[in-house]
C-alpha positions in Angstrom: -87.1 42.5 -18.6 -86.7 39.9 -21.6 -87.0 43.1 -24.4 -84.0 44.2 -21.9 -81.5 40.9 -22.4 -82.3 40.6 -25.8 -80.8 43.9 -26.7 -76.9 43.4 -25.6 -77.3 39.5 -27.1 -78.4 40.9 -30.3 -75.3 43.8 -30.4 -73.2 41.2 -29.4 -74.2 39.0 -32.6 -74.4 41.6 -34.9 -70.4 42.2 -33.5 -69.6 38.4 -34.2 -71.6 38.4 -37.6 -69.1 41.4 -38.6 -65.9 39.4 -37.6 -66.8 36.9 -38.6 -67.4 38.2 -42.4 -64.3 40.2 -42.0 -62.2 36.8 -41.9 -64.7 35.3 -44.4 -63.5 38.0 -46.6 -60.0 37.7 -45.3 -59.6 34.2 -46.6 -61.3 34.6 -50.0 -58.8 37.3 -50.6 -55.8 35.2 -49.8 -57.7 32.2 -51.8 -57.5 34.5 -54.8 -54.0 35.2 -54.6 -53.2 31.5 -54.5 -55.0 30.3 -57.4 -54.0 33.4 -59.3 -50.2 32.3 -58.8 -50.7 28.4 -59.5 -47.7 26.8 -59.2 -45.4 29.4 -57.5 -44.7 28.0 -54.2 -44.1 31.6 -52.7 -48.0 32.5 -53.3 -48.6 31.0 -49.9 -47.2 33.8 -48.6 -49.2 36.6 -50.2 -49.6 38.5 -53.5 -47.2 41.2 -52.0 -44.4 38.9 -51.0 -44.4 37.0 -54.4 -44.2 40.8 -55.8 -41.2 41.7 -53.5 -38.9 38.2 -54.7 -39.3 39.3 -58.1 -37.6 43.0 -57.0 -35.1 41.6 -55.3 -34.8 39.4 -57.7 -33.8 42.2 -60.0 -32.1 43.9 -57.6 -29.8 41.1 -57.7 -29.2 41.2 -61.4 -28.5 45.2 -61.2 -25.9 44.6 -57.9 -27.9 47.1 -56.0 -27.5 44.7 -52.7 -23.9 44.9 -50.5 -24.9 42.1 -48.3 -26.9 38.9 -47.8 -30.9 39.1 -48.5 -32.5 36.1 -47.3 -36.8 35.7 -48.0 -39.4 34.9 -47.0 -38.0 33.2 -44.0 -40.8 30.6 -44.8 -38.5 29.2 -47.6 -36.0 28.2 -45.6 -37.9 26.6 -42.6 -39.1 22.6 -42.3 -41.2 20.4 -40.1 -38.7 18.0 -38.5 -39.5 13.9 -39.5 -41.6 13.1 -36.6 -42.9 16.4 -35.4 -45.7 16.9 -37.5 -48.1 17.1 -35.0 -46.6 20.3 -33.8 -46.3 22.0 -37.1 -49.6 23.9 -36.3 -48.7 25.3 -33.1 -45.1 26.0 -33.8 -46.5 28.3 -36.7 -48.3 30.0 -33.8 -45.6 30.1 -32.0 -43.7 31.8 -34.5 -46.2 34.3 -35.9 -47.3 33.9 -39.4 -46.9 37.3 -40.1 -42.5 36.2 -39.3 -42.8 33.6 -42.1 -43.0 36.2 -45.0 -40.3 38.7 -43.8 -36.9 39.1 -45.0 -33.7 39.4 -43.6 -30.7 41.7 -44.6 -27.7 42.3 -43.0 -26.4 45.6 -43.9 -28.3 48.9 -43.7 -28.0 50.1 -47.4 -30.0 46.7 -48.2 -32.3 47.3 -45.8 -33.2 50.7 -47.2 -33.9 49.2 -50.4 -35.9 46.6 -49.3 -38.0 49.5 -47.3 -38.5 51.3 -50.3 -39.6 48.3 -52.3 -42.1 47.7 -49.8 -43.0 51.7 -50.4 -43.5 50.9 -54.0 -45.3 47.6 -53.8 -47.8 49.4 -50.7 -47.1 46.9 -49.0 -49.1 48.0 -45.3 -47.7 47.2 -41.9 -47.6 42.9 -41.9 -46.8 42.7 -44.9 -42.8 41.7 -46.5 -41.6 43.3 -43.3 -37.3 43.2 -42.7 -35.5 41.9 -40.0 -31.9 43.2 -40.2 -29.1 41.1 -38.5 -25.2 41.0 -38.2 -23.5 37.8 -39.7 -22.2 35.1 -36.8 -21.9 31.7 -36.5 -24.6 29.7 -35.9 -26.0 30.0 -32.4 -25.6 27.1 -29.9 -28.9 26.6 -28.0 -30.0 24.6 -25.0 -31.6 21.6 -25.1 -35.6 21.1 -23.4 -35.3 20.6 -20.0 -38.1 17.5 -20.2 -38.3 14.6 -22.9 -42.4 15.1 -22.4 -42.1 19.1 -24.2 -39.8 20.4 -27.2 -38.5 23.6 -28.2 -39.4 24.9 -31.0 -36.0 24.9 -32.5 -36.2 21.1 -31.6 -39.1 21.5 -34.2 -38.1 23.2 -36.8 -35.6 21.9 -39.4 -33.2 25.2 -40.5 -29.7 24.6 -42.5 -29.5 28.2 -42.9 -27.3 29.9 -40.2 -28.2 33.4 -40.4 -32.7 32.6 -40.9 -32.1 29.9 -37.5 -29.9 33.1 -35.7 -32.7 35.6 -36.5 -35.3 33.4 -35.4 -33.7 33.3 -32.0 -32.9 36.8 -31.9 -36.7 37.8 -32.5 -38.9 34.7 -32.1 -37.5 33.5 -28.9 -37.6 29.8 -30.6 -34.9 28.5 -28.0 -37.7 29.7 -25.4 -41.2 28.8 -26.3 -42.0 25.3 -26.0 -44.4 23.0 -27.6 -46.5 19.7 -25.4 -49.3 17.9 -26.4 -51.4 19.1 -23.7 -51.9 21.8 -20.6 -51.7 18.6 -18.2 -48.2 17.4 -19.8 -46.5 20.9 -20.1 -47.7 21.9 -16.4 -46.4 18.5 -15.1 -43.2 18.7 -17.2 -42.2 22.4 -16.5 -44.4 24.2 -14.1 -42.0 24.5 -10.5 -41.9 26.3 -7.3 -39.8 29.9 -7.4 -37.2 29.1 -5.4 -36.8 32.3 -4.2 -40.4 31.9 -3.0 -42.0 28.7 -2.2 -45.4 30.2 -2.1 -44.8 31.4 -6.5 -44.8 29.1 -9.3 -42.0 29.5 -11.7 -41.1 27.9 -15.1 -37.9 25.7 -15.9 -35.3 27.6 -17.4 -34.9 28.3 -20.3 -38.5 28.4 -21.0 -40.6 31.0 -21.2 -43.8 30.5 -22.8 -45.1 27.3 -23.9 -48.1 26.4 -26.7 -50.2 23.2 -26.5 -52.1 21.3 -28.8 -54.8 20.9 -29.5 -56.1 24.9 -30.5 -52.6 26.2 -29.9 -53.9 27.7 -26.2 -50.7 28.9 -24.5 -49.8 30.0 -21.3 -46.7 31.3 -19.2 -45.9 33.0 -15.3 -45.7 36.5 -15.1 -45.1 37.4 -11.1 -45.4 34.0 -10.0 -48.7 33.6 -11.1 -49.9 32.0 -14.3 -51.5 33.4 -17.0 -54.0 31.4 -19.9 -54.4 32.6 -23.3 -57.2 30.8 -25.4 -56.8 30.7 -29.2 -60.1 31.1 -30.7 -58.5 31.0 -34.7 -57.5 27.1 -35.7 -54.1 27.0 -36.7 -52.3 27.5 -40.1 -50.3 25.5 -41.3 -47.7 27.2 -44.4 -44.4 25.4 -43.2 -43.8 22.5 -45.9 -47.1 22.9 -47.5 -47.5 22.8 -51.5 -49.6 25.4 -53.2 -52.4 22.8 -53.9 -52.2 21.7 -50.3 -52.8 25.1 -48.7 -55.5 25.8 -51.4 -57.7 22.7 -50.0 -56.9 23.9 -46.4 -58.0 27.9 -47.5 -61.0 26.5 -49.3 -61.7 24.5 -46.6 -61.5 27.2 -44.3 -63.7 29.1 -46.6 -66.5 26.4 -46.5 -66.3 26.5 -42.5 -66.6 30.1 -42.5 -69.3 30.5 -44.8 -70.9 28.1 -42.2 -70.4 29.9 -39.4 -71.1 33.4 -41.0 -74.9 31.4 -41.9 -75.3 30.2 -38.4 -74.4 33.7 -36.9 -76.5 35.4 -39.1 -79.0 33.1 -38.7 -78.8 33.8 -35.2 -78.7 37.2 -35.5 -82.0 37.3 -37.5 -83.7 34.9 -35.0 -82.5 37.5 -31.9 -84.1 40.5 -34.1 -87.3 38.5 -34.3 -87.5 38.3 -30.8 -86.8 41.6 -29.9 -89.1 42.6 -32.2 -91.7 40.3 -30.4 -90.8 41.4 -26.6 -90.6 45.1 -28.1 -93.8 45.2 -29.2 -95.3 42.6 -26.4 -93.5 45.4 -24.4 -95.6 48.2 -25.5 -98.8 46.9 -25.5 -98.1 45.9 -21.8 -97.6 49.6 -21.7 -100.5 50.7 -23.5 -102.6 48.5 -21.0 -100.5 50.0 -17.9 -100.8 53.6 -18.5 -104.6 52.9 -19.2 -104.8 50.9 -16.3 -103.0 53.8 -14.4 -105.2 55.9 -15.5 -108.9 54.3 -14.8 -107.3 53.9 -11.3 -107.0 57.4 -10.8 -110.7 58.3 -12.7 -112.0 56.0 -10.1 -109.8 57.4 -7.5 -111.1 60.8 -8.4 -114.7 59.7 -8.3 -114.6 57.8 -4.7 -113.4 61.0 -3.6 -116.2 63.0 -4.9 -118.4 60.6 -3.4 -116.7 60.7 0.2 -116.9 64.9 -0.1 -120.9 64.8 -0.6 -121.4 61.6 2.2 -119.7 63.9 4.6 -122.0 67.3 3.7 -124.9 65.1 3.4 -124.4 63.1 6.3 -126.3 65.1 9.1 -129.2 66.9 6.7 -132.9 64.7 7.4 -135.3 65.5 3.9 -138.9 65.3 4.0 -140.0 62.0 1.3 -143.5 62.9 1.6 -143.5 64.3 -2.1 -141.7 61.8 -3.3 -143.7 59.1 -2.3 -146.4 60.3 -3.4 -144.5 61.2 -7.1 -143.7 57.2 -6.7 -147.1 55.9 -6.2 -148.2 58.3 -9.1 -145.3 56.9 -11.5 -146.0 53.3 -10.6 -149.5 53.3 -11.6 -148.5 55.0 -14.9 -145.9 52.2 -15.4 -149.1 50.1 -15.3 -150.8 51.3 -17.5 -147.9 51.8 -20.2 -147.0 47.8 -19.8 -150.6 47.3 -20.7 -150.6 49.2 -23.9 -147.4 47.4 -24.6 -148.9 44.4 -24.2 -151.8 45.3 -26.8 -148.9 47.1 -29.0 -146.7 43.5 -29.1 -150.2 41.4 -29.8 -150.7 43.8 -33.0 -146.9 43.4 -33.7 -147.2 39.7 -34.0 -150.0 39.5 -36.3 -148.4 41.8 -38.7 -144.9 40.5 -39.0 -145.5 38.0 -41.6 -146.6 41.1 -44.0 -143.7 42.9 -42.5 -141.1 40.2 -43.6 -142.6 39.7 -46.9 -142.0 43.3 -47.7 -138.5 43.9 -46.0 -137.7 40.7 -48.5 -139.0 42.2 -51.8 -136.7 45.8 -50.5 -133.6 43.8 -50.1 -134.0 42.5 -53.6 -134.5 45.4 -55.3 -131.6 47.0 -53.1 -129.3 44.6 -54.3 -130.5 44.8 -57.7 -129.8 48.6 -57.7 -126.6 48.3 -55.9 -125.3 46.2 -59.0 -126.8 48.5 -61.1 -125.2 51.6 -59.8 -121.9 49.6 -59.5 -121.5 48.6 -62.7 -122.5 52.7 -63.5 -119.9 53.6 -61.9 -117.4 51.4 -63.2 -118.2 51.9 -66.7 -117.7 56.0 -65.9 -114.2 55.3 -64.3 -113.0 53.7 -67.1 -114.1 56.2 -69.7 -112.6 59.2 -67.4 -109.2 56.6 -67.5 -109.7 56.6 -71.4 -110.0 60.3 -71.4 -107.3 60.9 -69.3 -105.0 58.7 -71.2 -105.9 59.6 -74.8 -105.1 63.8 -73.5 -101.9 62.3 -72.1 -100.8 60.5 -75.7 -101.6 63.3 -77.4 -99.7 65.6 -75.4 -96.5 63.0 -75.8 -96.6 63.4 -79.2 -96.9 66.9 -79.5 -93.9 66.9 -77.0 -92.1 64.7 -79.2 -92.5 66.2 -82.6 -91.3 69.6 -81.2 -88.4 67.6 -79.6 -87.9 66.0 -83.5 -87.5 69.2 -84.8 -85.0 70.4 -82.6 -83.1 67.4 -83.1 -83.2 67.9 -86.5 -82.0 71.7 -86.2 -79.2 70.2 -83.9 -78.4 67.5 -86.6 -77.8 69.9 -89.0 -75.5 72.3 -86.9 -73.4 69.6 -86.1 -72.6 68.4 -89.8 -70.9 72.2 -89.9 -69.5 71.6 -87.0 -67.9 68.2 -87.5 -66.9 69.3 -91.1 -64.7 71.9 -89.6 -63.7 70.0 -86.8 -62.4 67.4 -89.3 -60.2 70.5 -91.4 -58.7 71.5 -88.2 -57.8 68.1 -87.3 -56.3 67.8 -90.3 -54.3 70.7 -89.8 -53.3 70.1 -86.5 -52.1 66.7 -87.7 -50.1 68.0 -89.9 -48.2 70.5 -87.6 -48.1 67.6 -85.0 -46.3 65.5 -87.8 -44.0 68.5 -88.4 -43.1 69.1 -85.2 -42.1 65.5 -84.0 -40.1 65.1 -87.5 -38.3 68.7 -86.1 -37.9 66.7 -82.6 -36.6 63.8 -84.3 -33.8 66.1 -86.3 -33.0 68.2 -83.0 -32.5 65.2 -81.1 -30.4 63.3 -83.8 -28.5 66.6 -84.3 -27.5 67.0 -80.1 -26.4 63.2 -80.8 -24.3 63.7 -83.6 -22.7 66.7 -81.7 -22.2 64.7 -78.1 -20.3 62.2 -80.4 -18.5 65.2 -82.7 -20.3 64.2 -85.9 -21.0 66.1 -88.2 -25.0 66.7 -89.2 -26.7 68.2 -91.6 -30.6 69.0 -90.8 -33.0 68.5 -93.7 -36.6 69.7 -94.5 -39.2 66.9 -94.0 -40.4 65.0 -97.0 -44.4 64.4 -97.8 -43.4 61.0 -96.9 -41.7 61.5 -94.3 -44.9 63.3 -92.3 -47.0 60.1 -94.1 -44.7 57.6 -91.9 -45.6 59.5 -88.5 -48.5 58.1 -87.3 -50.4 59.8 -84.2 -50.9 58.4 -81.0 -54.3 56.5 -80.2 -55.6 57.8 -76.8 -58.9 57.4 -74.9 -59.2 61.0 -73.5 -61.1 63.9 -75.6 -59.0 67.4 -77.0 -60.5 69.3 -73.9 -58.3 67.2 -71.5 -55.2 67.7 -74.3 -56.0 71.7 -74.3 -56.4 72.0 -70.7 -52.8 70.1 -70.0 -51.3 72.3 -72.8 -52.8 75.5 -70.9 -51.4 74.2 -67.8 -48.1 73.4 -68.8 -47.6 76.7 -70.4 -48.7 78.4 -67.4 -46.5 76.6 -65.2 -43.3 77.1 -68.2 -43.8 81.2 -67.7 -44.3 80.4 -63.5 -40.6 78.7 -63.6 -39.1 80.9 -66.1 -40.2 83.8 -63.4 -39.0 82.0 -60.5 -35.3 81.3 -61.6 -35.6 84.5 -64.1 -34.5 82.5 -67.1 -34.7 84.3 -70.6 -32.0 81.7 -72.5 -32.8 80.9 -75.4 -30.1 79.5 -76.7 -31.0 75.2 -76.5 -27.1 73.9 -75.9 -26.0 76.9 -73.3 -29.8 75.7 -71.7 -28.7 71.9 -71.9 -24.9 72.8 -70.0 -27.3 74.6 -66.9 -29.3 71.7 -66.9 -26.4 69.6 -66.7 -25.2 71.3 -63.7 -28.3 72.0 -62.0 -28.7 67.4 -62.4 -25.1 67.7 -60.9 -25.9 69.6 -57.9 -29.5 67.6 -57.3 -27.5 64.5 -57.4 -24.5 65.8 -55.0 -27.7 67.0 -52.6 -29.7 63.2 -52.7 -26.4 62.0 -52.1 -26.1 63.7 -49.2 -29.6 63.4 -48.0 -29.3 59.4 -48.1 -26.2 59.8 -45.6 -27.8 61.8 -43.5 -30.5 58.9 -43.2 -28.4 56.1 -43.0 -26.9 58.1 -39.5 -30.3 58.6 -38.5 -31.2 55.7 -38.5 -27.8 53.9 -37.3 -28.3 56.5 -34.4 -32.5 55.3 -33.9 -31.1 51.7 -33.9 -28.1 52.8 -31.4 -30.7 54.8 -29.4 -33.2 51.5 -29.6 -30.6 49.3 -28.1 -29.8 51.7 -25.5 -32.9 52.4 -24.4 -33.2 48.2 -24.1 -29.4 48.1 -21.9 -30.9 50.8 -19.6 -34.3 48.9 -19.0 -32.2 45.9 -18.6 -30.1 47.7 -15.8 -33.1 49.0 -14.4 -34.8 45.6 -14.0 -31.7 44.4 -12.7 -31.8 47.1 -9.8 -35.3 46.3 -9.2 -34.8 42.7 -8.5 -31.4 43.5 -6.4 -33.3 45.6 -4.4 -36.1 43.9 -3.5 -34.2 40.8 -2.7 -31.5 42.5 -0.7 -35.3 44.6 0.8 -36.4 40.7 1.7 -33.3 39.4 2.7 -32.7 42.2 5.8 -36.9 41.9 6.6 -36.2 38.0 7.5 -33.3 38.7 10.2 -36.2 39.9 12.0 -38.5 36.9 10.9 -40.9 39.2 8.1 -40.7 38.8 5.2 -41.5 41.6 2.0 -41.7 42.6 -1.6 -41.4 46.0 -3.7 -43.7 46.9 -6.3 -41.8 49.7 -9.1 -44.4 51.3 -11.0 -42.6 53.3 -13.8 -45.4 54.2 -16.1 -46.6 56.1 -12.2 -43.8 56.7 -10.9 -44.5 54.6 -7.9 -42.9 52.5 -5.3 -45.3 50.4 -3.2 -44.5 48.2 -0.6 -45.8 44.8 0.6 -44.9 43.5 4.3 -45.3 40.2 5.6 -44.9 40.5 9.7 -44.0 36.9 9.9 -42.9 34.9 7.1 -44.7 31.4 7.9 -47.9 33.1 7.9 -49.3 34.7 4.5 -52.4 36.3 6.3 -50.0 38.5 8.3 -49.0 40.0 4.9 -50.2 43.8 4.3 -49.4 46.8 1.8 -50.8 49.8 3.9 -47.8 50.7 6.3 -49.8 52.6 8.0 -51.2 49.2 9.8 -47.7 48.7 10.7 -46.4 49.6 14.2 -44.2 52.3 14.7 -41.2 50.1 15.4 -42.2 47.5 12.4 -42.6 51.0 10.1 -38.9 52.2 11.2 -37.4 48.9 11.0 -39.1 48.7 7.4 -37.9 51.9 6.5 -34.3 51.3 7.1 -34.4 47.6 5.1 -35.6 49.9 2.1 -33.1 52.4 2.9 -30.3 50.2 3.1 -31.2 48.0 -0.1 -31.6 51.3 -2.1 -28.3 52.2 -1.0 -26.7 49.1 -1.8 -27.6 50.2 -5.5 -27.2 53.4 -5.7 -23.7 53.1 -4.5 -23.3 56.7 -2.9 -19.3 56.6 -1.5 -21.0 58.1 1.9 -24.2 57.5 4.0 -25.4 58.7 7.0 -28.3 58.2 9.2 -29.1 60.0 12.1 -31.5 58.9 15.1 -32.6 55.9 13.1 -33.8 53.7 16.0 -35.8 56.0 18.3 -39.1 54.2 17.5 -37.3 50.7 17.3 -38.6 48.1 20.6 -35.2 46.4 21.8 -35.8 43.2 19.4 -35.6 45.8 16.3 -32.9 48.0 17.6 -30.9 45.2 18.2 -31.3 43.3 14.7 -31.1 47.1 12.9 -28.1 48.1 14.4 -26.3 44.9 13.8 -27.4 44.5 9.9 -26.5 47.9 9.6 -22.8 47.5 11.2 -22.6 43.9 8.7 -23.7 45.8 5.6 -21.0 48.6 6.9 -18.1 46.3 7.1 -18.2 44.3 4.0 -18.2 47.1 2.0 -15.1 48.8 2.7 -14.9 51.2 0.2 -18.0 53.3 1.5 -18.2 55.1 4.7 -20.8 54.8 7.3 -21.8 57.4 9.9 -24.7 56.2 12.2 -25.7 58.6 15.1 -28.4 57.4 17.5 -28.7 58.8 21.6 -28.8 55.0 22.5 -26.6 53.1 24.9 -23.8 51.1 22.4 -21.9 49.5 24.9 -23.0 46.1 24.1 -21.0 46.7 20.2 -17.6 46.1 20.5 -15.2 47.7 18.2 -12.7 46.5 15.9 -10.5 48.0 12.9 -13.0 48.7 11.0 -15.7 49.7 13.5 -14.9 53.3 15.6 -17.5 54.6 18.7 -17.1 58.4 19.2 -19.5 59.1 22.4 -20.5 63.0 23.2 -19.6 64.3 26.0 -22.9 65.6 28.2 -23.2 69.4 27.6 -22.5 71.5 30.3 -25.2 73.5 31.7 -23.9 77.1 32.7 -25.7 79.9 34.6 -25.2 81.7 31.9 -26.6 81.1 28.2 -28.2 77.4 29.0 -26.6 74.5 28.0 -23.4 73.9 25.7 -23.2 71.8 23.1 -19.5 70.0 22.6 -17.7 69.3 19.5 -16.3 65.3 18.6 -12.5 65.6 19.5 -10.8 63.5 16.2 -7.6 62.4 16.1 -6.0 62.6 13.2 -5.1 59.7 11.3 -0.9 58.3 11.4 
């Protein structure tokens, strides 16, 4: 059992040695960056962000940007006087990942900045973009309780457009910051006022952190939810470079800590399980050999019971065998007498026998030394012998190698002296062919400017000045690259069937064809910027159309709960998109909460029809159909029901006038009274004929003046 619970304890600590190592290594990395840009105060953000300020940077000297870029949004956010003591949590709040992003408002910037971010590979945290429209500067709400703040209440932000963004995707005039769970719960945490029995938070708060680990919690279905935060928190708003290198060093030392304790730990837990593993087996051992002496002896008592019972009714004659007693016993006599003389003998001559044994075990030991020493001294000449045959074979084995060094030495002098003529005659057709580059290239210049040009033949001293390039790789890699360029030269030449040879008509088609490419990349990058004004477009649809959607599902359970409590019940509806669902939840009387159910089956027939037609008519309400009509509605309604349905239905009818109502039910309306808006056509009774059974009539309208 104890081999048993130490196996999950010790997967468990290997899992928190590994985390734990991972943000070990996490922090040493970011550590690195920091001292590696000393004095830049954007290296608290990362190596990648301080990479992407210098491109912008330069983007901004070339013009490439149409807009505003604003980065990191770290920069331009402060700790306000005071509120220090939130600075940790707000960060939280915030997401640290938020503090090194940037923010663009035009698309064409923001497809620069994406493509920077290509180039520097940045991954998926890192120097994201946040793309906003210009506006003024958002007015926000203030906390609704002196004992929390907001953590725009926090933050210190003069720039419009960083504070607006924040808003617009950190929810900062939402989340609020307290000093404790016991002071945010007392300062915020209320009744829903749509139900008493819910909690709800004070608008316009949403989620709220609290010191002192940053914990945070918020109420999701009128039920609160706790998140613990297990990380300490950061602190990069308003810190220097050498301030957040103390804190990441710090951080460093209490890692290190805790990576030694955990794996400390760990070791300790694969000591024990080594020691209940093996106590384990040897419990075992000791079981399976216990099991198994059980069923030898189990197997014998058996044996044993088989011959009792077969020799239980046979009577033998002992007569021999008494008599083969008597005989031993008297021979027993007489052998314990000679043993008595024998041990009398003994005794006299042990002295003589000791002495002896004595004198044997010295000479024994003496020739055990002896023969020890023997043996010794022949190991050590077969080790001689073994080694001297092994020497002599290594130098045999190296002279032979000698020579063949030597006959390798030598081919190599031929080869290196030719390998030093060809050299220096590739040199010199290298030297000869850039001089010829030099003059073609000077010549097309002369000729894109209308000079004239005259080409001349290359001087010795001209080759002399053209020095050849220093590189680390061998000719092999220079004569396979040659190969493969040719190759792929004669591949192209095939594929567009070129045979000019003529350089300037060449240089006009490759004019055109850098024409065309550019008209076609031109094109390409507006086809992207529709696709992706059209993503965003389709983005913020999709977000209207979940907003509608949520609207309807709150409109329709509270008109659902409003028609339920005319009848004293009470209810709630449960939309599952994701499974395409629709549950329902029925309190049969609203004071008591143990009444409440979500099988309707438990429901009565009259409860289930009355139930039914609340859904039906709070559905309705939203779906906004310009006619409905319900037929037999109340046939398994008691009077109570069919009293209250009939009536909400007739209500819901008459205030709103610009849908039409048809209710048909066989019951007795005389009690409704009619009006302008309300109209009672009755059926006559059919007839019932000899002939053919009974007739149904038709309604007899009149036609509207």
């Amino acid at each position: 059992d104890k081999y048993e619970e130490v196996a999950p304890k010790l997967l468990q600590a290997k899992e928190d040695t590994n985390a734990t190592e991972s943000s070990f290594n996490t922090v040493r990395h970011r550590l690195s960056d920091l001292k590696k840009n000393d004095g830049n105060k954007l290296s608290v953000y990362g190596q990648k962000t301080v990479d992407m300020c210098s491109k912008i940077d330069e983007g901004r000297r070339r013009r490439q940007f149409q807009g505003q870029v604003i980065g990191p949004i770290g920069l331009h956010v402060k700790i306000k006087p005071g509120e220090e003591q939130f600075a940790g949590i707000a960060e939280l709040a915030l997401g640290s990942a938020n503090l090194g992003r940037f923010i663009v408002t035009e698309d064409a910037d923001r497809a620069t900045l994406m493509r920077f971010r290509r180039e520097l590979g940045c991954n998926t945290r890192e120097c994201n973009v946040y793309q906003i429209a210009p506006a003024q500067r958002y007015r926000l709400r203030p906390s609704p309780s002196p004992d929390v703040k907001l953590v725009c209440e926090v933050l210190d932000i003069e720039n419009d457009l960083v504070l607006n963004c924040l808003v617009d995707f950190c929810r900062i005039d939402s989340i609020a910051l307290a000093e404790s769970k016991e002071i945010s719960e007392r300062a915020l945490l209320i009744s829903d006022p749509n139900n008493p029995n819910k909690e709800a938070i004070r608008q316009p708060v949403k989620q709220i952190y609290f010191l002192p680990n940053g914990d945070t919690w918020k109420v999701t279905k009128g039920s609160r939810q706790m998140i613990s935060n297990e990380n300490r928190p950061r602190r990069t708003i308003g810190v220097d470079q050498s301030a957040a290198i103390r804190e990441v060093e710090n951080d460093i030392r209490l890692l290190k800590d805790e990576v030694d304790q955990k794996r400390q730990a760990e070791a300790n837990l694969k000591k024990e399980e080594h020691l209940y593993k093996k106590r384990w087996n040897d419990e075992k051992k000791k079981r399976e050999k216990l099991l198994k002496s059980i069923e030898t002896a189990e197997a014998t008592i058996e044996e044993m019971n088989d011959e009792d019972d077969a020799n239980e009714d046979v009577q033998a004659d002992t007569t021999a065998e008494e008599e083969d007693v008597k005989t031993a016993e008297d021979a027993l006599e007489e052998v314990q007498s000679r043993y008595e003389e024998k041990k009398n003998a003994k005794e006299e001559m042990w002295p003589a026998i000791e002495e002896a044994k004595k004198r044997l075990d010295e000479v024994t030991t003496r020739n055990e030394k002896v023969l020890e020493e023997i043996e010794q001294a022949d190991n050590e000449l077969e080790k001689y012998a073994q080694g001297h045959a092994k020497l002599q074979a290594n130098v045999e084995k190296r002279q032979k190698k000698l020579g063949q060094i030597e006959e390798i030495f030598e081919k190599q002098k031929v080869n290196v002296a030719e390998a030093k003529s060809k050299v220096e005659e590739w040199t010199a057709n290298a030297r000869r062919l850039a001089f010829d580059i030099q003059e073609e290239k000077s010549q097309k210049e002369a000729q894109e400017k209308g000079e004239q040009y005259d080409p001349r033949e290359p001087a010795d001293e001209d080759l002399e000045k053209i020095e050849p390039e220093k590189t680390k790789k061998n000719l092999d890699y220079y004569q396979a690259k040659i190969v493969q360029k040719e190759k792929k030269i004669e591949k192209e030449k095939e594929k567009r069937a070129l045979t000019e040879t003529d350089p300037e008509v060449a240089f006009m088609k490759y004019m055109r064809a850098k024409k065309d490419l550019d008209d076609k990349v031109e094109q390409l990058e507006r086809i992207q910027r529709t696709v992706d004004e059209l993503t965003v477009d389709a983005r913020n649809r999709r977000k209207r159309w979940k907003q509608f959607r949520s609207h309807i599902e709150q409109t329709t359970g509270a008109i659902f709960d409003e028609i339920l409590n005319k009848k004293g019940s009470s209810g709630t509806l449960e939309f599952d998109h994701q499974g395409g669902t629709l549950n329902l939840a029925v309190q049969k009387d609203a004071a008591n909460e143990m009444s409440q159910t979500k099988d309707v089956k438990a429901l009565s027939g009259g409860e289930r029809s009355f139930t039914t037609l609340a859904l039906l008519l709070a559905l309705g309400e939203n779906l906004e159909t310009p006619f409905r009509v319900m037929d037999e509605f109340d046939v398994f309604l008691d009077p109570v029901s069919r009293k209250i349905a009939l009536q909400t239905m007739i209500n819901v009818a008459k205030e709103m006038e610009h849908r039409q109502f048809i209710f048909i039910t066989p019951q007795d309306l005389s009690s409704i009274k009619t009006d302008s808006k309300l109209k009672i056509f009755q059926m006559k009774n059919p007839k019932r004929g000899n002939i053919g059974g009974t007739q149904q009539q038709t309604l007899a309208f009149e036609s509207p003046n």
